[in-house]
N, C-alpha and C positions, 0 to 999 in steps of 0.2 A: 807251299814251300818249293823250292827249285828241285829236290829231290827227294823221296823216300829210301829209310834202311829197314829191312826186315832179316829177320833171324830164322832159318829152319834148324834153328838146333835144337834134338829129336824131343827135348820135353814141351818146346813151344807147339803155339795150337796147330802150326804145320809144319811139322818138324818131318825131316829130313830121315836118312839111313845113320847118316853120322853128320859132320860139319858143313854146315851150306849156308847163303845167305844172297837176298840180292839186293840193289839197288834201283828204281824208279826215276827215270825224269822223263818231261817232255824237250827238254833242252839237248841238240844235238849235240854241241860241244861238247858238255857236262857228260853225257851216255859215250863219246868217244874218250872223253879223260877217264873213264870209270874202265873201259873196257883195256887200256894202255897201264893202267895200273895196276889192274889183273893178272898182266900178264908181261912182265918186264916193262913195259914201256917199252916192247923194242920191235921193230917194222916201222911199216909209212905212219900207223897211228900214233905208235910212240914218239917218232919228229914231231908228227904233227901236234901233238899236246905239247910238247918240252917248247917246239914252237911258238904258240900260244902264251905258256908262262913266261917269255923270255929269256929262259935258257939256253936257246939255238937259236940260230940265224938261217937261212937259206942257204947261206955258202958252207955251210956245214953239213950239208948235204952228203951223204957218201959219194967218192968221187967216180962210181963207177956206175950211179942209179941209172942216166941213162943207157945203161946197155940190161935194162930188166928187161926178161922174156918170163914169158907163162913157167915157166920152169927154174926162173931163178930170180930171186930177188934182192939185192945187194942191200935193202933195208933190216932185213931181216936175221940178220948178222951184227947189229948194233944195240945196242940199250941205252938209249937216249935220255933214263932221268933213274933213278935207286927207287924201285918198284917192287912188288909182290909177285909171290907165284899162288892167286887164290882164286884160279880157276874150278869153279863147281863140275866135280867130275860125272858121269854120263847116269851112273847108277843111281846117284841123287837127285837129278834131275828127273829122273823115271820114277822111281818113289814119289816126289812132290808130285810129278804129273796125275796123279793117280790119288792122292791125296786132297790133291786141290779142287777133285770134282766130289767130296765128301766134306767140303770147310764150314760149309753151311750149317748140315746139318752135328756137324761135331760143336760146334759155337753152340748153338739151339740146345743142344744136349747140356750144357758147361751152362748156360742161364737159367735153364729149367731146373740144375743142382742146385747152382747159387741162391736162386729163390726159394727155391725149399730150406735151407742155410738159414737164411734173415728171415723167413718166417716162423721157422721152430727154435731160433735160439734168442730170439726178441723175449727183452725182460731179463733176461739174464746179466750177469754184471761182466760184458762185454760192449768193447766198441764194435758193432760192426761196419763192414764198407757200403756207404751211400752207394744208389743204385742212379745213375741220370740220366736212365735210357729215353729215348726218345724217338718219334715216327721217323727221324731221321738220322739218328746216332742208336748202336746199341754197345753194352759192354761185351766184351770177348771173353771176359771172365778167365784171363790168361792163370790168375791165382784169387784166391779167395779167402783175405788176410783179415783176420780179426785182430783184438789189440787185449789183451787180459794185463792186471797188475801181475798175478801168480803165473806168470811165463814160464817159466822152469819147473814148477809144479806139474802143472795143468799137461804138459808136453810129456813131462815121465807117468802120470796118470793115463796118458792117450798110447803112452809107446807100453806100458801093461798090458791095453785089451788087444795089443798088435797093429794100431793105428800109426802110418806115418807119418808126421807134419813136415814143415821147412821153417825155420826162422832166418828167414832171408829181409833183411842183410842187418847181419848182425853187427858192424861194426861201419859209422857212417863216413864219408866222404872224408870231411874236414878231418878223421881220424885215423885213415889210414897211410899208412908208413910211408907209402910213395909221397904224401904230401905233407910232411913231418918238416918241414923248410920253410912251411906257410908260421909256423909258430902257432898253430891252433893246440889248446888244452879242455880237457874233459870241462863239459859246463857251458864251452863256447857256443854252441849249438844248442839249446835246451829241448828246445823241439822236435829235433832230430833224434837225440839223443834218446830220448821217452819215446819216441817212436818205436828206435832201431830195438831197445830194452822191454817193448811189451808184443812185439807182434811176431803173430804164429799164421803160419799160411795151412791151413787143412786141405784136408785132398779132395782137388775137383777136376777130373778129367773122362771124357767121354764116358767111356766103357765100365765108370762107376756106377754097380747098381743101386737099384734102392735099398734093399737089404742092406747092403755097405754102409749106405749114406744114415740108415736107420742106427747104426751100430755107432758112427761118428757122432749122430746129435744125441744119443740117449748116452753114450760115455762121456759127453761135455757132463747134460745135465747132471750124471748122477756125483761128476766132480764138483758142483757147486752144493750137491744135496748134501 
């Protein structure tokens, strides 16, 4: 891809103090339009992307650029194209820095749950999630989402013994109100639909012990007993 997005927001497997996120490329362009959008689009890098998109011209230059010194910048008083203010502030950056030399082994911890998961709940009348790990691919096990017809059962019998889950996402694309224009109706999607209507995310995150995770598989079981 020309770019990667990632999310440290604080439930992902590197998650942040509060709101963070960054962007990836090897494309200089692309890493200066990312960096311009951050942050007004406004300086030399902000010209210089609106630039690029054919927004500006060279003679649209501020007319006073040539008199920059080290202490003043005549660019830096302009906003060149309707940008963001979503600069990752310093705190956050410290947190991930500090996090990111632990990603490893928190991932390794979240497949060694996982696998325990599809091992002890196999045979049960659940879908569970295919695993396609491989010597060159592994899963992150960002969520650990099974699929039950008794969805709403199943989750008030697990929120009893104090267990949380997520039914994420409950209501699918084609259905949500933002896109109510598109003319899509319940049925449109069937696939999705029986997706979004059977599936429960359990809880798998690092610092889950086994005792926990003992507590989560022996309250599925004893809801099907």
């Amino acid at each position: 891809g020309d770019a990667g997005c990632f999310s440290f927001y604080p439930t992902k497997n590197l998650g942040a103090f509060g709101d963070a996120g960054m962007v990836t490329t090897n494309d200089d362009d692309i890493a200066e339009s990312v960096r311009a959008f951050k942050a007004h689009a406004a300086g030399k890098i902000g010209f210089r992307t609106a630039e690029r998109l054919g927004r500006i011209s060279e003679e649209d230059k501020p007319q006073s650029a040539q008199e920059a010194t080290d202490l003043y910048d005549p660019y830096k008083y302009f906003n060149f194209l309707i940008a963001d203010n979503s600069r990752m502030d310093s705190i956050q950056a410290a947190v991930l820095d500090v996090k990111l030399k632990k990603l490893d082994e928190y991932n390794a911890a979240r497949r060694a749950i996982a696998h325990r998961y599809t091992e002890e709940l196999a045979g049960l009348p659940l879908v569970l999630p295919a695993s396609n790990d491989s010597d060159i691919r592994q899963s992150c096990w960002h969520q650990y989402a099974i699929l039950c017809e008794q969805k709403d059962e199943l989750i008030a019998h697990l929120s009893e013994a104090g267990i949380g889950t997520g039914a994420f996402y409950p209501v699918p694309l084609h259905l949500q109100k933002a896109f109510a224009n598109l003319g899509y109706e319940e049925c449109s999607l069937p696939v999705a639909e029986s997706v979004c209507n059977r599936s429960i995310c359990l809880p798998i995150f690092p610092e889950l012990t086994e005792e926990e995770q003992t507590t989560v598989i022996d309250s599925i079981k004893s809801f099907f007993e």
